[in-house]
MDTraj code that builds the backbone (N, CA, C; nanometers):
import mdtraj as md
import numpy as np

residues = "UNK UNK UNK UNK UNK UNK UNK UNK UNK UNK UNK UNK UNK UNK UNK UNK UNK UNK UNK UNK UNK UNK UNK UNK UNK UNK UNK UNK UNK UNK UNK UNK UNK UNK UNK UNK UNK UNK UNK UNK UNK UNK UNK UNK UNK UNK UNK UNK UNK UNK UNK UNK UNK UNK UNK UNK UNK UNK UNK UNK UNK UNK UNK UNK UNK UNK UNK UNK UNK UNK UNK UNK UNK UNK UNK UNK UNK UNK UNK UNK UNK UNK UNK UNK UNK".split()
xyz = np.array([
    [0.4453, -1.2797, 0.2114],
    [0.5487, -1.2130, 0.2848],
    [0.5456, -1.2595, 0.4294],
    [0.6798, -1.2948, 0.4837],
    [0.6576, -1.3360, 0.6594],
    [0.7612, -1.1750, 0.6789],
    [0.6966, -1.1831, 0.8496],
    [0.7614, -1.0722, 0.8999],
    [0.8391, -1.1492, 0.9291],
    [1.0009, -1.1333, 0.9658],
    [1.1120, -1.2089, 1.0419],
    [1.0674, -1.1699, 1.1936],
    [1.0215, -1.0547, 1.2152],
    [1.0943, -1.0056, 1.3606],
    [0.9463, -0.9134, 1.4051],
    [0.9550, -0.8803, 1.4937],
    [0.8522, -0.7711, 1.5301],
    [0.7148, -0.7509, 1.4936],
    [0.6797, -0.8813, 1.4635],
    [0.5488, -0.9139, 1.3963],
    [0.4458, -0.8450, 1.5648],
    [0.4923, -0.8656, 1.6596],
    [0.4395, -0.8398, 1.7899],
    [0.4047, -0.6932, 1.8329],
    [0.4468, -0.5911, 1.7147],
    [0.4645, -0.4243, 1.6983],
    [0.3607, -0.4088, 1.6181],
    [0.3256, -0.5040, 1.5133],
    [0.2464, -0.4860, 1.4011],
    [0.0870, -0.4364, 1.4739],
    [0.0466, -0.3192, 1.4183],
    [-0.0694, -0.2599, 1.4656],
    [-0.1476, -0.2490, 1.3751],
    [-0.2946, -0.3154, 1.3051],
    [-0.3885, -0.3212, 1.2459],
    [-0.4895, -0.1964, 1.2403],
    [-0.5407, -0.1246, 1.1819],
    [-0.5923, -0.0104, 1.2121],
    [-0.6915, -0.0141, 1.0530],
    [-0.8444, -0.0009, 1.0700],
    [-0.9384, -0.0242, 1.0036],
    [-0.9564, 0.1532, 0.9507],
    [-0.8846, 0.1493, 0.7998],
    [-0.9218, 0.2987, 0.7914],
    [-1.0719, 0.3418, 0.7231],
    [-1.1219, 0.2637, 0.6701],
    [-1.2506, 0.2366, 0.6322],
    [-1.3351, 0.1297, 0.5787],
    [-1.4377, 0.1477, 0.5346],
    [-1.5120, -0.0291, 0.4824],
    [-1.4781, -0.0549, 0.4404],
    [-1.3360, -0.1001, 0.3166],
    [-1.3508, -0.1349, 0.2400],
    [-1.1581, -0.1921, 0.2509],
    [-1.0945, -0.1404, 0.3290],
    [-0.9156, -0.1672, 0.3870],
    [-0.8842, -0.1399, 0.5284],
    [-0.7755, -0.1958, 0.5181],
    [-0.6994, -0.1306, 0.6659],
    [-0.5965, -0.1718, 0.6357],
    [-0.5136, -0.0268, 0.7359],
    [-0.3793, -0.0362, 0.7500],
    [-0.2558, -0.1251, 0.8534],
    [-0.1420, -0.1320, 0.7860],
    [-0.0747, -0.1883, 0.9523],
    [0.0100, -0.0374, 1.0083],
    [0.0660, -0.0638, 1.0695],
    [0.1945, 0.0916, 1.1155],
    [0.2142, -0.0316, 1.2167],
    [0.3603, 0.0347, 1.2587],
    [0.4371, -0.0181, 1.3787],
    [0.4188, 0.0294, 1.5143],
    [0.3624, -0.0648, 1.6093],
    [0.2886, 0.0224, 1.7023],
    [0.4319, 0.0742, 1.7832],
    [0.5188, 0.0850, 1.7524],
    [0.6525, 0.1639, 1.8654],
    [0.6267, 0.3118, 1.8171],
    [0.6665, 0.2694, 1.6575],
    [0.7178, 0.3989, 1.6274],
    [0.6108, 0.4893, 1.5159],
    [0.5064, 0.4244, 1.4211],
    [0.3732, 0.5103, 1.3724],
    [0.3830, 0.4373, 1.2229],
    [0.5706, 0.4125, 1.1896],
    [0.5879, 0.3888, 1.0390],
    [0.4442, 0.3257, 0.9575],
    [0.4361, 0.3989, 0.8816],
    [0.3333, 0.3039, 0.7631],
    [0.3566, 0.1478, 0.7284],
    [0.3319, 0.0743, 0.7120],
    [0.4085, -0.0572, 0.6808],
    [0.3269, -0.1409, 0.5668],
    [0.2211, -0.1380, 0.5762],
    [0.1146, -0.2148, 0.4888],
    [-0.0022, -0.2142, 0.4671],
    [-0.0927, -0.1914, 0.3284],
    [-0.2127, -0.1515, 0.3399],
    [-0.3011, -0.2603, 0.2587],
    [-0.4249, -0.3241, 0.3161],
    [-0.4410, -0.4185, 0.2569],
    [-0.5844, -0.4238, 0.1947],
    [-0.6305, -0.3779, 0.0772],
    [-0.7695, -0.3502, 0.0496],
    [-0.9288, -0.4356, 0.0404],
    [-0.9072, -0.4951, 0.1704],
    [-0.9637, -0.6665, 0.1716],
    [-1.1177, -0.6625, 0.1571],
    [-1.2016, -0.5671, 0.1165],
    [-1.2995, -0.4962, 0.1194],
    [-1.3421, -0.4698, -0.0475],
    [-1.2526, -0.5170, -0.1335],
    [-1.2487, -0.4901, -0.2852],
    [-1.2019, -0.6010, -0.3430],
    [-1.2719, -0.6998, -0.3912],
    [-1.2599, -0.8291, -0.4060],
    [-1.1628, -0.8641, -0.5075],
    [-1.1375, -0.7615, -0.6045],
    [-0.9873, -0.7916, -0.7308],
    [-0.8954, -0.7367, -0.6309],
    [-0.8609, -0.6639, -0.4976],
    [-0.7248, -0.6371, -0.4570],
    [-0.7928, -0.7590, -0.3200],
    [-0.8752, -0.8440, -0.2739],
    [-0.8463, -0.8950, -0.1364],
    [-0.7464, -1.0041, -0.1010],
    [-0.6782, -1.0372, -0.1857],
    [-0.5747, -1.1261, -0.2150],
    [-0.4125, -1.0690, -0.1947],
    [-0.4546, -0.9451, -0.2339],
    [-0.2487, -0.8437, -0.2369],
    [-0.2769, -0.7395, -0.1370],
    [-0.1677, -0.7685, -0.1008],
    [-0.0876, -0.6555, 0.0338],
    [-0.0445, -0.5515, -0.0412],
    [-0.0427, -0.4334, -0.0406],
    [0.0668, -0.3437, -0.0782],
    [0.1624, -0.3137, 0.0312],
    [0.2942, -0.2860, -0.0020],
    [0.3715, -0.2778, 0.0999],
    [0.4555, -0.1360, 0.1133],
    [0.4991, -0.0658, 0.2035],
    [0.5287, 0.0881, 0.1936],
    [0.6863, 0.0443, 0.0960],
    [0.7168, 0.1248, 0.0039],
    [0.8678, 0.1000, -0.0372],
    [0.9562, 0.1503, 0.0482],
    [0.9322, 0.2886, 0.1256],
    [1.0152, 0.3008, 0.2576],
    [1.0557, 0.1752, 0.3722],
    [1.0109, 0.1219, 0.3340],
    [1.0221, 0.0052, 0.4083],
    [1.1863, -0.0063, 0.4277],
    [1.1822, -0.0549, 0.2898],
    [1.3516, -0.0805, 0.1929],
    [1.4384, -0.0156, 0.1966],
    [1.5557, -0.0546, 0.2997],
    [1.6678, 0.0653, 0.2782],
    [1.7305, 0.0120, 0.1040],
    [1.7969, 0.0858, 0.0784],
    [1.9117, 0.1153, -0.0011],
    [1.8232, 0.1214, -0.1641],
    [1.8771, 0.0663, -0.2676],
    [1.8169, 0.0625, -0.3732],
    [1.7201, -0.0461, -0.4160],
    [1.5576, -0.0534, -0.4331],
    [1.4951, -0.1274, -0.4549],
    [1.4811, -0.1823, -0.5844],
    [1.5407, -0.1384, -0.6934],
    [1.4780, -0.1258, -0.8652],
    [1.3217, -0.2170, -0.8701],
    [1.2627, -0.0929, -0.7894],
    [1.1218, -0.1202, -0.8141],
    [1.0773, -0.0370, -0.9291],
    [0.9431, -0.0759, -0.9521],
    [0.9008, -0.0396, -1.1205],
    [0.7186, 0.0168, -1.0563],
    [0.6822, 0.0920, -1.1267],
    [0.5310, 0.1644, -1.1080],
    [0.4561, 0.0313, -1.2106],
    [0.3638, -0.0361, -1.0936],
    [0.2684, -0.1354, -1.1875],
    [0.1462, -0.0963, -1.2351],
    [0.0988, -0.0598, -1.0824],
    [-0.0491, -0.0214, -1.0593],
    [-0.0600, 0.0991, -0.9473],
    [-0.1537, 0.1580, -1.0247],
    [-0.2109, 0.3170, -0.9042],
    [-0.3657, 0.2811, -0.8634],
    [-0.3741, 0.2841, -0.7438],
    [-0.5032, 0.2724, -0.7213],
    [-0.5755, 0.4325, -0.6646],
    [-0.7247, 0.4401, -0.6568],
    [-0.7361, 0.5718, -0.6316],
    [-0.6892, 0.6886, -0.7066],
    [-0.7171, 0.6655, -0.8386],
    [-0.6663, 0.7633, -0.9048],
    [-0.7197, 0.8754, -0.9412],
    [-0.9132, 0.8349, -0.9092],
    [-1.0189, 0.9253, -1.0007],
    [-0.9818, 1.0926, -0.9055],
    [-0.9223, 1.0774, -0.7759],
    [-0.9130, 1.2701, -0.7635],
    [-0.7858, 1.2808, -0.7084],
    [-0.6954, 1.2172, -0.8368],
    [-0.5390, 1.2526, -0.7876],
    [-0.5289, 1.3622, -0.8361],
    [-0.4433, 1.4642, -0.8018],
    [-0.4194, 1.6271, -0.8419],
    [-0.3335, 1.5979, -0.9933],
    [-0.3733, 1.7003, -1.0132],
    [-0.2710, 1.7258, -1.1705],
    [-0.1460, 1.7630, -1.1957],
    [-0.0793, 1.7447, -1.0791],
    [0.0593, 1.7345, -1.0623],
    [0.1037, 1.5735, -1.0867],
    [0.0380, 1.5023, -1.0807],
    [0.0723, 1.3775, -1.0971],
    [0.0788, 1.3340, -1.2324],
    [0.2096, 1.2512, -1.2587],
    [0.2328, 1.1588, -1.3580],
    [0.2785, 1.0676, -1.3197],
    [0.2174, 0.9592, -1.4148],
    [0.2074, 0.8152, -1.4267],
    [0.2995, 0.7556, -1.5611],
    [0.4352, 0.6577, -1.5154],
    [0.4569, 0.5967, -1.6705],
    [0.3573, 0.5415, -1.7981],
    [0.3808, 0.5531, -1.9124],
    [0.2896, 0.5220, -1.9868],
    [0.2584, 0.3453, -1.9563],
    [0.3366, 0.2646, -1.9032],
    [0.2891, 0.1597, -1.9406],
    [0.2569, 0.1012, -1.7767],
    [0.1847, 0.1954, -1.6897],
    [0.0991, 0.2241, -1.5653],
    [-0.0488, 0.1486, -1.5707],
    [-0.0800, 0.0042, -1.4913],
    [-0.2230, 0.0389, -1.5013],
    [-0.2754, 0.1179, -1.4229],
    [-0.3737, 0.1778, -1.4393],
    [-0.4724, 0.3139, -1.3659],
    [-0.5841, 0.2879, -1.2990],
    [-0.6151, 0.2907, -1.1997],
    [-0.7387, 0.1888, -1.1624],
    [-0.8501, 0.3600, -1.1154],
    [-0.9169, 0.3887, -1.1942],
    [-0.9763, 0.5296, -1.2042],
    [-1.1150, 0.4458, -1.0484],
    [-1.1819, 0.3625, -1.1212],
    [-1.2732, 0.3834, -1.0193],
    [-1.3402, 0.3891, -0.8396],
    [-1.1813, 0.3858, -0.8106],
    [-1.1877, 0.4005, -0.6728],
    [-1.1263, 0.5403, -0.6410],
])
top = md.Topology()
chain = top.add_chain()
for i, resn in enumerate(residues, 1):
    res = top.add_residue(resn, chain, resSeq=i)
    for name in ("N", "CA", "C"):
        top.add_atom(name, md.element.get_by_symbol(name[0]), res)
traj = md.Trajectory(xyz[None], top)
């Protein structure tokens, strides 16, 4: 992914050993979280879908952090689940 524009806003922020986040340093937005600390995700960005105005037809691939998601949560059946983080 290239930023076009405002790459110069982009604010890096280490949320623990193991990732860090970006946010936009103007305005706080979430923008990108990158888990570079976990050697099967240090390769992929996740990216906020708010990002995206209008309609994305994005699809649920992967959940990470799942082992103390509340039980209000559902996942499509054909979801991978990544329980041990």
């Amino acid at each position: 992914m290239t930023i076009e524009s405002g790459n110069d806003l982009v604010t890096w922020f280490r949320s623990s050993d193991f990732a860090k986040r970006a946010f936009c340093g103007k305005c706080g937005s979430t923008l990108f979280y990158k888990a570079d600390g976990i050697p099967e995700f240090a390769d992929k960005t996740s990216i906020g879908a708010g990002l995206f105005d209008g309609e994305t037809h994005f699809e649920h691939g992967r959940h990470i952090f799942c082992k103390d998601r509340g039980d209000y949560y559902e996942f499509p059946d054909n979801a991978e689940l990544i329980e041990r983080y």
